[in-house]
C-alpha positions in Angstrom: 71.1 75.4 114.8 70.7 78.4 112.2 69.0 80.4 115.4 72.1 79.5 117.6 74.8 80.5 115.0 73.2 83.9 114.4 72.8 84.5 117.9 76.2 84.0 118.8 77.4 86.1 115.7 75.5 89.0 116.8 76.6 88.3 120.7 80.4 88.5 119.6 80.1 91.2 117.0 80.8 94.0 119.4 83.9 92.1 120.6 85.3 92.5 117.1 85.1 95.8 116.2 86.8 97.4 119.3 88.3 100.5 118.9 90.9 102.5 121.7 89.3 105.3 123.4 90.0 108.8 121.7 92.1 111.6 123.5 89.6 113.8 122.7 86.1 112.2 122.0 84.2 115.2 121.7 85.8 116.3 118.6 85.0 115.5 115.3 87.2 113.6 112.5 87.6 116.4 110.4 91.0 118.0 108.8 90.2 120.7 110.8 90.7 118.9 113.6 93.8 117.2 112.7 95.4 120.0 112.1 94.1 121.8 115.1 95.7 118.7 116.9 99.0 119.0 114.9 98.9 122.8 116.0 98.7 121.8 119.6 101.5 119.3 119.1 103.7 121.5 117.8 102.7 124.1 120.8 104.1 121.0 123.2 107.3 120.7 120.7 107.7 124.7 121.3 107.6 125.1 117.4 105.7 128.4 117.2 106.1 129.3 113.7 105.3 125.8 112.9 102.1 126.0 115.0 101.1 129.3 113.4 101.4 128.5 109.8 98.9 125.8 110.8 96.4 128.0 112.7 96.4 129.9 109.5 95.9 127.2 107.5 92.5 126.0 109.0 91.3 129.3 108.7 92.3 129.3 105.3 90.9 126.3 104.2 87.8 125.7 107.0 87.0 129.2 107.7 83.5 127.9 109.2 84.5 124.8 111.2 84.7 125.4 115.0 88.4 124.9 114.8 88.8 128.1 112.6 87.4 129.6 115.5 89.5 128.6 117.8 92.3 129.2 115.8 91.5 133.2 115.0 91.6 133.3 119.1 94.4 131.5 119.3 96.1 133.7 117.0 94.1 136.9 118.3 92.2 137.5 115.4 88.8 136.9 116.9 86.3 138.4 114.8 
């Protein structure tokens, strides 16, 4: 009985812990990437200063992450 109760745990386990498919699954959960995301929203929203002053942040503050990168580009300070 022990057998068949663990068996059906570990059967129905994966049904549990569903998540919703990401946007963007190849990037990383990072604060970079939120705020590279938040940059990009306020692109959409046509909020440049908005989206500037948070290219410049991620520079700031993650100067090595892929996004600060992006972001130099982005702002046309690729180095």
């Amino acid at each position: 009985m022990r057998a068949l109760v663990l068996a059906l745990a570990f059967a129905l386990a994966p049904l549990q812990c569903g998540t919703a498919p990401r946007e963007h699954p190849e990037f990383e959960d990072s604060p970079p990437q939120a705020l590279w995301e938040l940059s990009e929203r306020f692109e959409a929203e046509g909020d440049e200063s908005a989206r500037r002053r948070t290219l410049e942040q991620i520079i700031e503050r993650y100067p090595s992450s892929r996004f600060a990168e992006r972001a130099r580009v982005t702002l046309g300070r690729a180095e």
